[in-house]
N, C-alpha and C positions, 0 to 999 in steps of 0.2 A: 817342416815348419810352415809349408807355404800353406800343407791341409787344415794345419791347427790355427794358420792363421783365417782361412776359410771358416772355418766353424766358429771362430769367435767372432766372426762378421756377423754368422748366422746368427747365434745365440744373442749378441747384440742387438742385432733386429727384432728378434722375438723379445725378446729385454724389453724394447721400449715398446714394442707393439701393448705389452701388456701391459705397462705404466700409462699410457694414455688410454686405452680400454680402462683400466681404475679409473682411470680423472673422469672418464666421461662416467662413469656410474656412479664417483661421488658426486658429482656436479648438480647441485641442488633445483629440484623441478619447481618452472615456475608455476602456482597455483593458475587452475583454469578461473574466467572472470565467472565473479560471483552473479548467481540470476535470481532475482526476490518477483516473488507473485504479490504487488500490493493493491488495495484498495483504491479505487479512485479516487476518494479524498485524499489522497496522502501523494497525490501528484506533484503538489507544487514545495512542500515541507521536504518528502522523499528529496525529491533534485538536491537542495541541499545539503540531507541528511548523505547521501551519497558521494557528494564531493566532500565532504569530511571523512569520511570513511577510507576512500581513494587518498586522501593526503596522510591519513593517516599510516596506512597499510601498503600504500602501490598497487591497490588490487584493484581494480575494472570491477566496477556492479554494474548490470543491465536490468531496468524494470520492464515490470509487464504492466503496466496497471489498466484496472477493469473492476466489475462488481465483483464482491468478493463472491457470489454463489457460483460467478461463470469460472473464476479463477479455482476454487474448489474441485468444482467438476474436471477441469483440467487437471488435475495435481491427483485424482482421483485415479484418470485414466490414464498416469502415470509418466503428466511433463515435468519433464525434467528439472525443475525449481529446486532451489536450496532452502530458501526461505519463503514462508507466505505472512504476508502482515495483513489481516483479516478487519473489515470493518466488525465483525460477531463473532462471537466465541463460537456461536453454532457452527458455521462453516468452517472452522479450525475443525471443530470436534469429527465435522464428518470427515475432515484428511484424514483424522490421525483414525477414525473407524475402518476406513479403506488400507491403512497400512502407511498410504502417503507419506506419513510425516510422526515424527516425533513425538508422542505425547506430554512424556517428560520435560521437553522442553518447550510444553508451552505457557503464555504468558501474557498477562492484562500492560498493554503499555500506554496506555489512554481512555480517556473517554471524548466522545467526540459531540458538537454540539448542531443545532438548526438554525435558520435562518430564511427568511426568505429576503429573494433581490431581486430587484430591476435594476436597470441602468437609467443614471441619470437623463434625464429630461422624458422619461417616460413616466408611469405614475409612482406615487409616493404613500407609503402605506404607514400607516401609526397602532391599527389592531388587526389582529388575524383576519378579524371577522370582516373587514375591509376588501378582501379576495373575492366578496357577494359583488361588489359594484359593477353593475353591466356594461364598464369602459373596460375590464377585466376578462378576456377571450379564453386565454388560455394561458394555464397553469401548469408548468413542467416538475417533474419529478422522476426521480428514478424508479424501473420498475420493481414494485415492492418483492417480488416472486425471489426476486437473487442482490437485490441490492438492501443493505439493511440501510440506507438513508432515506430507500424508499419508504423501506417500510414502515420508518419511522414518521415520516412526513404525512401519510395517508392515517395511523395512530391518531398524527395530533390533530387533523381535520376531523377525523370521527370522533376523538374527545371532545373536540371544540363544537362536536353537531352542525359541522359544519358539511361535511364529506355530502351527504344526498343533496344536499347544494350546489354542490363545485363538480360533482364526479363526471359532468359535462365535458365541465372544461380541461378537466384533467389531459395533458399528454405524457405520455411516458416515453423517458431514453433508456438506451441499455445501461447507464452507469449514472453517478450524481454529477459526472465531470461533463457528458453530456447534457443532463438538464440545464446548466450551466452554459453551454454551450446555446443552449435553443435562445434560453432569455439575452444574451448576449448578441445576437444574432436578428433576433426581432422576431423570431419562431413561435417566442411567449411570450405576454406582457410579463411575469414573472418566474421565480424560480424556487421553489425548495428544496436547500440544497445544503454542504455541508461548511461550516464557518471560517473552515482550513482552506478554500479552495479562494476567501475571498475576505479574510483578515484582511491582507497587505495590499490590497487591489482598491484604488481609489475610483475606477469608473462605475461603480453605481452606488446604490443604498441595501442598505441588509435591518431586516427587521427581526431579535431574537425572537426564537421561539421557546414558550415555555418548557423545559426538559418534563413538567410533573406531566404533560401533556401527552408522553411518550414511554416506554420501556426504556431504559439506556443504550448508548450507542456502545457499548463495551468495545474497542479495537484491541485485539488480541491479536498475538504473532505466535509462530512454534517453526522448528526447524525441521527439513523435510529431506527426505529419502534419496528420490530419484534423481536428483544432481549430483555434479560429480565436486562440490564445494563445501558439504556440510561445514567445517571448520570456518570455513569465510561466513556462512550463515550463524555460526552460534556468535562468532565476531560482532557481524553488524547487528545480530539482536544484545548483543550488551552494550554497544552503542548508543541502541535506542532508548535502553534500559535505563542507562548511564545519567547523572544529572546532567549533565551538558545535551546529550540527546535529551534530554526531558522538558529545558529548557530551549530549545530549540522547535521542540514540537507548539510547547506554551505560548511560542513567537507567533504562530499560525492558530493563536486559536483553540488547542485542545486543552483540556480540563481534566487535573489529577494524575499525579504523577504513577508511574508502573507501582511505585512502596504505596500508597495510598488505596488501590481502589483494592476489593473484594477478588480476594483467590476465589 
């Protein structure tokens, strides 16, 4: 009796040893935080668009934002992003040529618009062509090489015949969110830059710029490879996608919805 009671100690042990080995393997894994590569305009929109997402889901997103050509290159050389939300389609296109990222999954969620700003009690501009006046030193913008706000920016000065005028004054940041930065700072009398980054901001003045002036800003997203989240990325891009993200983004400024513009 005493062996048999022995062994049913034992077998009991193992019993439960094995019932909690089960529980811990059914025990549901928490998703690692989701990491999106976005555009520097979508800086201050993103923030938001993120804490919606987190309230939505429980999931931690972490941005990167930057120019979309630098973020590309990154996602190229295989960082680890789930999602990239792209100021241009182009820079999508070169992820997903690299492998990066998803093709399938990608997708026009905006278009983005221009503007140029000072900040209040600096100068005050009514036409493009007002950027000529010699109280006007220097003009920031992003660099056109990897930033599409740049490159739209330097489009609509060379539309406007204006550019062998200005290309003096011209400074360049690495991102739009920089240029922004410079004019803010007193670095620039001005800034051309994206209208998301400065909708909701009452310290200065913003003057449109004509879009016919420019190629479109098309902001495209696609979900990407090298993270370990794709699910939380196909997620927050339906978010974006979503009328409430659409709406959301419209708050800041962007123009046409993901169902609207051109596949």
């Amino acid at each position: 009796m005493l062996a048999m009671d022995g062994g049913a100690r034992i077998l009991s042990a193992v019993s439960l040893g094995a019932v909690l080995l089960s529980g811990c393997k059914q025990a549901p894994k928490e998703a690692p935080p989701l990491q999106v590569a976005a555009a520097a305009d979508l800086s201050v929109a993103f923030e938001e668009m993120g804490k919606l997402f987190e309230s939505r889901t429980g999931q931690h997103v972490t941005f990167s934002f930057g120019a979309s050509g630098a973020l590309a290159k990154q996602l190229s050389e295989g960082a680890p992003f789930d999602l990239f939300a792209a100021a241009s389609a182009a820079f999508v296109d070169s992820t997903v040529k690299a492998g990066a990222c998803d093709g399938s999954t990608k997708a026009l969620y905006a278009r983005g618009h221009l503007v140029v700003w000072s900040k209040k009690g600096g100068v005050e501009l009514h036409t493009l062509a007002e950027l000529t006046n010699p109280d006007i030193k220097h003009i920031a913008i992003a660099n056109p090489e990897h930033a599409p706000y740049g490159k739209a920016a330097k489009e609509a000065l060379v539309s406007a015949k204006l550019w062998p005028e200005l290309e003096s004054k011209i400074v360049q940041a690495e991102n739009v969110r920089q240029a922004l930065q410079f004019a803010q700072t007193g670095n620039a009398d001005v800034a051309i830059v994206a209208l998301s980054l400065v909708a909701r901001d009452d310290s200065g003045r913003s003057l449109a710029v004509d879009p016919a002036l420019h190629r479109p800003i098309e902001q495209t997203l696609v979900v990407c490879r090298n993270g370990k989240n794709a699910a939380g990325g196909r997620a927050f891009a339906e978010l974006v996608e979503s009328p409430e993200g659409q709406g959301l983004l419209a708050r800041y400024g962007f123009g046409g919805s993901a169902q609207q513009l051109p596949k």
